[in-house]
C-alpha positions in Angstrom: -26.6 -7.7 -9.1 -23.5 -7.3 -10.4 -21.9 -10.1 -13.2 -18.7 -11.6 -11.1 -16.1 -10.9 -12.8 -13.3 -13.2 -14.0 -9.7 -12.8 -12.3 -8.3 -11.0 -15.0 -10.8 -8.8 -15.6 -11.1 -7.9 -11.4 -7.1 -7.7 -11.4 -7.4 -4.7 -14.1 -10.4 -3.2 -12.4 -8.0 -2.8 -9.1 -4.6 -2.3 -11.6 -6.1 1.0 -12.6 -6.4 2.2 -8.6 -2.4 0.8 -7.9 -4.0 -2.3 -6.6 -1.5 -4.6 -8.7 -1.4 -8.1 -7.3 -1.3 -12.0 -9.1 -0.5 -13.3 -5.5 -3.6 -15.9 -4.5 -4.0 -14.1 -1.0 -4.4 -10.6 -2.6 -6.7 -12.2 -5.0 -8.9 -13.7 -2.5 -9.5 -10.2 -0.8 -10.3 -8.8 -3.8 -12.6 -11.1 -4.9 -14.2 -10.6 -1.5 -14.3 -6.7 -2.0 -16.2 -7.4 -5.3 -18.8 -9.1 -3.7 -19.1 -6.2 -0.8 -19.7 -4.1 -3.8 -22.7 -5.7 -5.0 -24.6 -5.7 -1.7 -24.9 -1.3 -1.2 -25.8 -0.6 2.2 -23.7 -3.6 3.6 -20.7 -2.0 6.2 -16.8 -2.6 5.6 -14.2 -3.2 7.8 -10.9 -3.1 6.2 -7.8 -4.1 8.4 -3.8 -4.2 7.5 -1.0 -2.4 7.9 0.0 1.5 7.1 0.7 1.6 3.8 -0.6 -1.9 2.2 -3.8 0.6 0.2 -6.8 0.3 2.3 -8.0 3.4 1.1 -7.3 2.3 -2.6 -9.3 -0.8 -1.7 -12.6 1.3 -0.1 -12.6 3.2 -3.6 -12.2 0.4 -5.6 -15.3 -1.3 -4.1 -17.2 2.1 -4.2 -16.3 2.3 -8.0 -17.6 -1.4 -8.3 -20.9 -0.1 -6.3 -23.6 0.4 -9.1 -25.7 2.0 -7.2 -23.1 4.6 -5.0 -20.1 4.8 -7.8 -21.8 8.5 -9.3 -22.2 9.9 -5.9 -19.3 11.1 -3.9 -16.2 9.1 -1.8 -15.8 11.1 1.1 -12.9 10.4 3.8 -12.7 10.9 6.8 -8.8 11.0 8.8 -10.1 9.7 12.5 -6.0 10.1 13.7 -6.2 14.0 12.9 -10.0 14.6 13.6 -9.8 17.8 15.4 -12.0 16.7 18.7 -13.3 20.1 19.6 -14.9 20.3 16.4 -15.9 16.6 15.3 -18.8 16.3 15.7 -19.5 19.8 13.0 -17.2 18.1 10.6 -19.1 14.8 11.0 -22.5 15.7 11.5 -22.8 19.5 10.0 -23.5 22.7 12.4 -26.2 25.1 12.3 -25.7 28.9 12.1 -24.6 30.4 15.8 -24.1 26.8 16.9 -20.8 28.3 18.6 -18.3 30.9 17.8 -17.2 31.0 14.3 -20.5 29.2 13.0 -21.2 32.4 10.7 -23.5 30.2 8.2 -25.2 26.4 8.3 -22.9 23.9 7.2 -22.8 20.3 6.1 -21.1 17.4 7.8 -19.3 14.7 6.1 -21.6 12.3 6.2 -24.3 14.6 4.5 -21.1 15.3 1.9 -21.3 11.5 1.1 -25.2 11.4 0.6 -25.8 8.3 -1.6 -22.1 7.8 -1.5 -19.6 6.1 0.6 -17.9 7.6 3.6 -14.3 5.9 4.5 -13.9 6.1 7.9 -9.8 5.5 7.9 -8.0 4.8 10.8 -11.0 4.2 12.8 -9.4 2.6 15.3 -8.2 6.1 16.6 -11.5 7.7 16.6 -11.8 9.7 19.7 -14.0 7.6 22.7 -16.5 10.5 22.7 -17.4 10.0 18.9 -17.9 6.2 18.7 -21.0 6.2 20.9 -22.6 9.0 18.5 -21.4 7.3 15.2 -22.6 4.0 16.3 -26.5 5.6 16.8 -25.6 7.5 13.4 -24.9 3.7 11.7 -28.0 2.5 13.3 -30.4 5.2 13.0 -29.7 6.4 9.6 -30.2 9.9 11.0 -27.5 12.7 11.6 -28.1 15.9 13.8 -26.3 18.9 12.8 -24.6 21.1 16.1 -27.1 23.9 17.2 -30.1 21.9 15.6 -33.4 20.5 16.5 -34.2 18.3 13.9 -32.6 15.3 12.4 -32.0 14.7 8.9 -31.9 11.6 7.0 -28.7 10.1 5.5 -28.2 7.3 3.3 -24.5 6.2 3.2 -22.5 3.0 2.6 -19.9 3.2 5.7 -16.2 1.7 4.7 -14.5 1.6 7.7 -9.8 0.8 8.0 -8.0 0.1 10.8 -4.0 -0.4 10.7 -4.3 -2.9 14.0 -6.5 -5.4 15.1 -10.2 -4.0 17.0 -10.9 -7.2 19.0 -7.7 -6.7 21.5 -9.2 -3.2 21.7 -12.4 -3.9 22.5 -11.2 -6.2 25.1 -9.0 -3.4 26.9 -12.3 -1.3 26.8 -10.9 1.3 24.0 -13.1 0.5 21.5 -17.2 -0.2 21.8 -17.8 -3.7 21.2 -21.4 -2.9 19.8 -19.5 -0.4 17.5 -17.0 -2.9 16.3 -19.4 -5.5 15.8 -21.8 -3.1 13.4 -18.5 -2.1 11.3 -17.2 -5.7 11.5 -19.9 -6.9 9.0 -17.7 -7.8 6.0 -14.0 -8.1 6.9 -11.2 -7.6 4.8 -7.8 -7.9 5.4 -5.2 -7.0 3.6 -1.8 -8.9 3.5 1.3 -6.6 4.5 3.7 -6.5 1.4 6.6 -9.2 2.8 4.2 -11.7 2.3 3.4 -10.9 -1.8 6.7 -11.6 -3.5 4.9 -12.7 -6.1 3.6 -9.0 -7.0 6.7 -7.0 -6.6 7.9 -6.8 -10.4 4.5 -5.5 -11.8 3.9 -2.9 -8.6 7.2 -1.7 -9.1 6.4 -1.6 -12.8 3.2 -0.1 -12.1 4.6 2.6 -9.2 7.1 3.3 -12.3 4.5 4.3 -14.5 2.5 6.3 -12.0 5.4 8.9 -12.1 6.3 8.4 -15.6 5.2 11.8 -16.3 8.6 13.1 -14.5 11.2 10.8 -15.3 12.1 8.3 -18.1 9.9 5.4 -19.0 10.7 2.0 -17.3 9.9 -0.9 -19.0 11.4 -3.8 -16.9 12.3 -4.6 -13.5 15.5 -7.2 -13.4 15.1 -10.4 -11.5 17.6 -10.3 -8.8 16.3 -6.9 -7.8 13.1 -8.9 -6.7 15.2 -11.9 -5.2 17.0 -9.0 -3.7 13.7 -7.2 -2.5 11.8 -10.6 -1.1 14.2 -10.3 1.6 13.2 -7.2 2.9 10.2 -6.4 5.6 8.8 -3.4 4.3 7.6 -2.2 7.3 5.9 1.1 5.5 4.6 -1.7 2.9 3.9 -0.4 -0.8 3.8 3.6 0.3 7.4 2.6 1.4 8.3 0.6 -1.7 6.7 4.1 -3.6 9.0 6.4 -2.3 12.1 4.4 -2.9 10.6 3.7 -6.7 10.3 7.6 -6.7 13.8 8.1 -5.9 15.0 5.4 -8.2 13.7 7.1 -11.1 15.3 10.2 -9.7 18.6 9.3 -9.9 18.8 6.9 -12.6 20.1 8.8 -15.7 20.5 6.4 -18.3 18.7 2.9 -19.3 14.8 1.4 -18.8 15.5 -1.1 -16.1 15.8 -0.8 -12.7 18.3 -3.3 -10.5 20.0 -3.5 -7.6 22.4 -1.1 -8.6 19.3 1.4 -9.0 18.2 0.0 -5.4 21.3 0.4 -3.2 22.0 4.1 -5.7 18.6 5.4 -3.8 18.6 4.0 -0.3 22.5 5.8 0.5 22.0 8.9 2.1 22.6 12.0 0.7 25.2 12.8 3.8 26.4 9.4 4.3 30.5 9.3 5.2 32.7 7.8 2.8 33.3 4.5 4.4 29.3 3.8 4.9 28.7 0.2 4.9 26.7 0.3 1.4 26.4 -3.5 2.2 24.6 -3.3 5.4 21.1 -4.1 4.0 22.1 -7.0 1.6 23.8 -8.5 4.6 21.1 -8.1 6.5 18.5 -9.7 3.7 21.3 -12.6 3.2 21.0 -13.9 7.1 17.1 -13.6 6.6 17.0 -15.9 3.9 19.9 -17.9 5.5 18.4 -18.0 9.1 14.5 -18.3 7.9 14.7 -21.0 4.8 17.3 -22.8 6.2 19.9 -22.0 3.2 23.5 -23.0 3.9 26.0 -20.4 4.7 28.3 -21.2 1.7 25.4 -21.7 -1.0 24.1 -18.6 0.5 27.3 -16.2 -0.8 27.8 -18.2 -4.0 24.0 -17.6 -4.8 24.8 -13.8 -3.8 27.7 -13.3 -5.8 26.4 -15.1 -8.7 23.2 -12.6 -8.7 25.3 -9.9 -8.4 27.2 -10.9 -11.2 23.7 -11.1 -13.3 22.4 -7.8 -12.4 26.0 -6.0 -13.1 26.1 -8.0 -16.8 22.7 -7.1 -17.6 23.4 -3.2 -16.9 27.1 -2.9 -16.6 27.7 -2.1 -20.2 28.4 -3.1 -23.9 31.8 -5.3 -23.2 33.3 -7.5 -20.4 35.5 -4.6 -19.5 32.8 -2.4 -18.9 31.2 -4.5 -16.6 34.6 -5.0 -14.5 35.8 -1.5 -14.2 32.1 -1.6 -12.6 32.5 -3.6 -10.9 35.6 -2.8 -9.6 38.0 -5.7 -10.5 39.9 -7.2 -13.7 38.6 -8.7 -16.8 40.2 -11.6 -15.6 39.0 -11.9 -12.5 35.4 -11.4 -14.1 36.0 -13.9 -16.5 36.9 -16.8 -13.7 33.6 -15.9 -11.7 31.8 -16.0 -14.4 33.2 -19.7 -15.5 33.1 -20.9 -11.8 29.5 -19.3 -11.5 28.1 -20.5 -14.1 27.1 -17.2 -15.4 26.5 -16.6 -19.2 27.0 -13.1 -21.3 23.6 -14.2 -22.3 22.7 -12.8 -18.6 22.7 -9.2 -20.3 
């Protein structure tokens, strides 16, 4: 039985996989996956959106697993399963099972003997394979292609979907006795709009995961995350990745990233001269306007004031620096600031 383990201690364990989260919902599921960990042979069902780190997730509970964590983590890709030759890949094949079967071979479930086999995507596992892998589950036997004997397996199954099974198995598209043996312990993982609260340290921690290329970054500047709560992430944190990748990429100086740093990467390379650079600030603006009820007016004065923060705090060594940044007089920086409220400090 493994010793829970306090929040902080769990946040670290998961830290070290990319896992980064302080949000209570994240925590919860976590919490949950450390508890999956202690019972071996239990089955996993992890659900949530491309992107959000179900796979991370899966290893993080097999590295929690005492008793599987020295044996293997072996995936398996059910969206690019080649159908034709599944069930060798899953199950093994036996020399002159069919053409091309020059010697006995092993099958992935065999691979992860005493291990854990992530079945990802499994709700695109073809409708010819569930049937098999549910008698697999239940049986604890596999039988290679071209064989007449079965051989024993034990494996922990961790199973990810990126949509919900139940409307699925009610359309007849996934087996219901299936979903119901992987549906044992269910976690789901929140989609990365709804964890505000993490975005500084993932970014942080994304940062750091490619520090090996580009310059350290040791701080992430608050109205880039007011700026990035706004957004829906619709790839979720492998999204968030890339654009963190190609911050670093074209930030030449400093060890911040900001808006500047944000809008810098998301202009494309072959975008015309008059691109609307303010398209996707607009469009964050009316969110927060249109969902938290925000007025209009307070809405731009809250905008302009955070864009005057984040060009203080990177702009430059003197006022003027920040306004030929900005684009604009010394002047005119120096009234917004006074009618803004916005301090030098800001730097």
């Amino acid at each position: 039985m493994i010793d829970p383990l306090s929040d902080d201690v769990l946040r670290k364990t998961f830290d070290g996989l990319g896992i980064c989260s302080c949000s209570p919902n994240v925590m919860a599921v976590l919490r949950r996956a450390q508890k999956a960990a202690e019972v071996s042979d239990v089955t996993v069902l992890i659900q949530g959106e491309t992107g959000t780190g179900k796979q991370l997730l899966a290893q993080g509970i097999h590295q929690l697993d005492q008793k599987r964590s020295p044996f293997s983590f072996v995936t398996v890709h059910c969206s690019t399963i080649n159908e034709s030759l599944a069930e060798s890949e899953l199950f093994g094949h036996r020399r002159g099972a069919f053409s091309g079967a020059v010697a006995d071979r092993k099958g992935l479930f065999q691979a992860a003997q005493h291990g854990t086999l992530f079945l990802d995507d499994v709700n695109d596992l073809p409708a010819h394979l569930q049937p098999k892998l549910l008698d697999v589950i239940q049986r604890g036997t596999v039988r290679p292609v071209g064989s007449d004997r079965e051989v024993g397996i034990d494996v922990r199954i961790i199973a990810a979907c990126n949509q919900p099974l139940e409307p699925m198995v009610r359309e007849g598209r996934f087996r219901s006795d299936l979903f119901h043996r992987l549906n044992v312990v269910k976690l789901c993982l929140p989609p990365l709009r709804e964890r505000g609260a993490d975005l500084a340290n993932l970014i942080l921690v994304l940062a750091r995961r490619h520090s090996r290329l580009y310059q350290p970054i040791l701080q992430i500047e608050s109205p880039l995350i007011s700026f990035l709560q706004a957004k829906t992430f619709r790839g979720n944190v492998r999204e968030l990745e890339n654009a963190v990748q190609r911050m670093l990429f074209l930030k030449t100086q400093g060890t911040s990233l900001g808006v500047a740093d944000w809008i810098a990467q998301s202009v494309p390379e072959n975008a015309p001269a008059d691109t609307d650079l303010l398209a996707e600030a607009a469009g964050a603006m009316w969110q927060a306007i249109s969902s938290r009820g925000i007025p209009y007016a307070k809405a731009f004065q809250e905008i302009e004031k955070r864009v005057l923060q984040s060009a203080i705090s990177v702009g430059g060594p003197t006022r003027r620096a920040v306004a030929q940044m900005l684009h604009t007089s010394e002047r005119t920086l120096y009234y917004k600031m006074r009618a803004l409220g916005v301090s030098p400090s800001s730097r």
